[in-house]
C-alpha positions as CSV (number, residue, x, y, z in Angstrom):
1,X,72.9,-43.0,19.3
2,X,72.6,-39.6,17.3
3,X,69.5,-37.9,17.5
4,X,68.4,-34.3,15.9
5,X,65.9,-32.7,17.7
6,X,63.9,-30.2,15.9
7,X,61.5,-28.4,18.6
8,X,60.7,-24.1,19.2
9,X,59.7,-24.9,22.3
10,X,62.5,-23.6,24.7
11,X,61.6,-25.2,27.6
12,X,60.6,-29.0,26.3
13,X,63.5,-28.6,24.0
14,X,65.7,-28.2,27.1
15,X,63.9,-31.2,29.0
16,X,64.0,-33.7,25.8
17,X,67.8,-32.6,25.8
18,X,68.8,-34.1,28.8
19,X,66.5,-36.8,29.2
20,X,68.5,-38.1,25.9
21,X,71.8,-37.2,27.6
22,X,70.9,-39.1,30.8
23,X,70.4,-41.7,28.4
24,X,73.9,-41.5,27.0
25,X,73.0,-40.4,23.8
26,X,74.5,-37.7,21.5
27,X,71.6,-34.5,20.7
28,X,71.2,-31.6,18.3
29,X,68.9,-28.8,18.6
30,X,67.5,-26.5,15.9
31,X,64.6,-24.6,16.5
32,X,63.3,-23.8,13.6
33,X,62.6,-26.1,10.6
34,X,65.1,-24.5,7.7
35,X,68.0,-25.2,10.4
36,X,66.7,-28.5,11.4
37,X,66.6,-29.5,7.7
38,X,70.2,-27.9,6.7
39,X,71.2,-29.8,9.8
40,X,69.6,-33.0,8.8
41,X,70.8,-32.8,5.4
42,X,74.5,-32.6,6.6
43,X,74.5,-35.1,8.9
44,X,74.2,-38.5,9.3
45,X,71.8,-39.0,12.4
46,X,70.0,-42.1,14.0
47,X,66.1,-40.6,14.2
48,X,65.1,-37.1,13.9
49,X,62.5,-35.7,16.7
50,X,60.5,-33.4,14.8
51,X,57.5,-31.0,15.8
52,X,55.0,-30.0,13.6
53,X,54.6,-26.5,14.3
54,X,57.5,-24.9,13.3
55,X,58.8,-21.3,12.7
56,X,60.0,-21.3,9.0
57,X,59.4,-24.2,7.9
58,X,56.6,-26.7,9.2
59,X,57.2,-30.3,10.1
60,X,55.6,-31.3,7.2
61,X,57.3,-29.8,5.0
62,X,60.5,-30.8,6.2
63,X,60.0,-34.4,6.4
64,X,59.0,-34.3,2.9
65,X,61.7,-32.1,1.4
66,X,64.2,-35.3,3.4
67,X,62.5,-37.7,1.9
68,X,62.7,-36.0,-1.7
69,X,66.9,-35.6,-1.0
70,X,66.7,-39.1,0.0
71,X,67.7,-39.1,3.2
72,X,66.1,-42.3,5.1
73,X,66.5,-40.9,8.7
74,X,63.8,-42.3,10.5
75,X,61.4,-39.6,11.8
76,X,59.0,-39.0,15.1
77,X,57.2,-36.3,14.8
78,X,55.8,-34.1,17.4
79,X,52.4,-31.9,17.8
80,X,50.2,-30.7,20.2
81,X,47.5,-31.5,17.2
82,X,45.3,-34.5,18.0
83,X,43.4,-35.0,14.2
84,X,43.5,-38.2,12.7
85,X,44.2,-36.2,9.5
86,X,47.3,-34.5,10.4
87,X,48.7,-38.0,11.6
88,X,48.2,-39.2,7.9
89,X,49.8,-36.2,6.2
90,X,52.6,-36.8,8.3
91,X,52.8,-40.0,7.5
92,X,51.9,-39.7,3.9
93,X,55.2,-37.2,3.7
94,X,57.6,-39.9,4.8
95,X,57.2,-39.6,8.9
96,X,57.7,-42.9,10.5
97,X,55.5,-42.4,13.5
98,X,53.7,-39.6,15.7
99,X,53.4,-38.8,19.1
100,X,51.1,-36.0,20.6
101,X,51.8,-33.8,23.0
102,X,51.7,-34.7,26.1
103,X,53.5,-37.3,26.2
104,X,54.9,-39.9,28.4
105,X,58.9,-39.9,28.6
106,X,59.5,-43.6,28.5
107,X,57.1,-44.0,25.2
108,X,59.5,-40.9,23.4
109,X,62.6,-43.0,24.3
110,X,61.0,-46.2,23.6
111,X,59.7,-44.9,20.4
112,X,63.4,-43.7,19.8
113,X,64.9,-46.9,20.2
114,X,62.9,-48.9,18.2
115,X,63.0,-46.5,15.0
116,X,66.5,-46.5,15.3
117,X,66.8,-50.4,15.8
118,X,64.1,-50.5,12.9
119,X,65.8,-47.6,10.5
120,X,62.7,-46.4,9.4
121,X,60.3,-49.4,9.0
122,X,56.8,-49.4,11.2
123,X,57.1,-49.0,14.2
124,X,55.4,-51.7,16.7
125,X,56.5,-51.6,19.9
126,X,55.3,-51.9,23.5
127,X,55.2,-51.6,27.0
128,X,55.3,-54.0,30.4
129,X,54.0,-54.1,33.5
130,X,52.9,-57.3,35.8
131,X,51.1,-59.5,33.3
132,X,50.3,-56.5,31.4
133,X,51.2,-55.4,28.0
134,X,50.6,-52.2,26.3
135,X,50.5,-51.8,22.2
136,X,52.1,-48.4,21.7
137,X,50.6,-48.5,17.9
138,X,47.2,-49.9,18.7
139,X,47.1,-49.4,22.7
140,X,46.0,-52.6,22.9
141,X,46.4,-54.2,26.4
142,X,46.7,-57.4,27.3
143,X,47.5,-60.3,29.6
144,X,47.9,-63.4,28.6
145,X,44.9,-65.2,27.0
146,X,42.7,-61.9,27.2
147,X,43.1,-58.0,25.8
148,X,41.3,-55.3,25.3
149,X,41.3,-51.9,23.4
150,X,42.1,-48.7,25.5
151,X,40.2,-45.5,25.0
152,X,42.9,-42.6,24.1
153,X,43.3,-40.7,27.5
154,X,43.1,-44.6,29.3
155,X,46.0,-45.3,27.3
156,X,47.7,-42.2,28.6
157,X,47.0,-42.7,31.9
158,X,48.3,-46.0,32.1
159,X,51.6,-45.2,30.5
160,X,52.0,-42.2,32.9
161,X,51.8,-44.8,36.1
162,X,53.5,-47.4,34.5
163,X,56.7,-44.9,33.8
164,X,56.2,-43.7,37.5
165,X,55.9,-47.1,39.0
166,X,56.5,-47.4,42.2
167,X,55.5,-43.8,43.1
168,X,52.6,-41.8,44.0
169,X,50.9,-39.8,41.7
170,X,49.1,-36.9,42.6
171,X,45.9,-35.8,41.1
172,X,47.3,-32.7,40.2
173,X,50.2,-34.3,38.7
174,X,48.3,-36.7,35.9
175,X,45.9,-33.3,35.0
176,X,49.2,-31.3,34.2
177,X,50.8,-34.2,32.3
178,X,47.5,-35.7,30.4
179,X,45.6,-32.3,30.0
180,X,48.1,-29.6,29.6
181,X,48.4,-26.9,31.9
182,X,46.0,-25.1,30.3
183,X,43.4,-26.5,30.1
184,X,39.6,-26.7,31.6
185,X,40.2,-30.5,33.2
186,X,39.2,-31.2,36.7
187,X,40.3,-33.7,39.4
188,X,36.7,-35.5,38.4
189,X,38.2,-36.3,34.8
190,X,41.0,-38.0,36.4
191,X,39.1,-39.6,38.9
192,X,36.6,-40.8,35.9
193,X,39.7,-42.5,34.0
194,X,41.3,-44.1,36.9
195,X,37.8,-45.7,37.5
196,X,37.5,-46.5,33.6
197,X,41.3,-48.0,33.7
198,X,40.8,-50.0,36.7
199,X,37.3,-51.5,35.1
200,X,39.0,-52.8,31.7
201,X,42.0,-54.4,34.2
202,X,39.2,-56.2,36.3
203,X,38.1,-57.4,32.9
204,X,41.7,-58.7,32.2
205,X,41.9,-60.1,35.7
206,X,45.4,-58.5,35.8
207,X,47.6,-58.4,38.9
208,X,48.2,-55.3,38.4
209,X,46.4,-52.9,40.6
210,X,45.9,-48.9,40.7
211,X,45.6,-48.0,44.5
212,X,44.6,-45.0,45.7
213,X,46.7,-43.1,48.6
214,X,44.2,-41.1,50.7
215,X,45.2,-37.4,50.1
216,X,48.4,-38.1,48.0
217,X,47.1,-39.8,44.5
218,X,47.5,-43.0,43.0
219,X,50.0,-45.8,42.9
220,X,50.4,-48.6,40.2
221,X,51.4,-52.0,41.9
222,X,51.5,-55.5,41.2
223,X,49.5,-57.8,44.1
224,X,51.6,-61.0,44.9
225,X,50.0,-64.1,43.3
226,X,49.8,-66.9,45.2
């Protein structure tokens, strides 16, 4: 797979770079949307990873000035934005899905591989655990028989331990990753969405359990089912 990532961000540009490499596929970089564009427009690629806000040229803008060439790339795009009204212009310029920063690794690469298997139509796709299943579009979760909508930052959370399975999580770890470094979060918020999370899977009676690690974090396990 060919991907063209257009991101200003040094430092998540770097990281998004080799966790496609580590995945075996092929990566350009421009970082900054006229060159991301040019680079588009010359080359035949399998999805585009695109950030909103962009020196030069905005996300926005280059998605739509693609779709106007007619190039049929399929395109995420990328912002630290979380308004339901910069979701739609994006999508309303030709964008074929949208992710906000932060974001869980395995979503960006399962995002990736289903535009590219999908060449630009909507994207459903999802994510297992257990008996669980996760709607990336809707983040519905489900086992079978039962589901239940997850709040935004429940959806998150669970797609954080689900990528880390099998490994503990401190509380400092899931405020960095689902709040940002900078922002006003405490340990109480994560503690208040852990308790939220484990409530709607006691409603789906899911095997799937988040333990807690005295001093260390959390864990995401599956109890045996007899």
């Amino acid at each position: 797979m060919t991907i063209l990532l257009v991101e200003d961000e040094d430092r998540l540009a770097a990281a998004l770079i080799e966790l496609f490499h580590s995945e075996k596929y092929l990566a350009d970089h421009a970082d900054n949307g006229e060159d991301g564009l040019y680079a588009a427009l010359q080359k035949d690629y399998d999805v585009i990873v695109l950030d909103v806000m962009l020196p030069k040229m905005d996300g926005f803008a280059v998605v739509h000035a693609l779709r106007r060439a007619g190039k049929k790339t399929p395109v995420l795009m990328l912002t630290a934005r979380d308004e339901i009204r910069d979701k739609i212009e994006g999508l309303d310029q030709g964008a074929d899905d949208y992710m906000t920063k932060p974001f869980v690794p395995e979503e960006l690469l399962a995002r990736v591989r289903a535009l590219s298997r999908r060449q630009g139509e909507v994207l459903l796709d999802e994510l297992r655990f257990g008996d669980l299943c996760l709607s990336l579009a809707t983040n519905e979760l489900s086992t079978p028989g039962q589901s239940v909508r997850l709040a935004f930052k429940e959806a998150e959370l669970l797609k954080l331990l689900i990528a880390n399975k099998g490994v503990i999580l401190s509380k400092e770890t899931i405020l960095r990753k689902l709040w940002g470094d900078e922002s006003d979060a405490v340990e109480n918020n994560v503690e208040a969405y852990v308790s939220f999370l484990r409530k709607k899977l006691s409603f789906l009676r899911s095997s799937v359990k988040i333990q807690a690690i005295r001093r260390q974090g959390y864990l995401l396990l599956e109890e045996e089912t007899r």
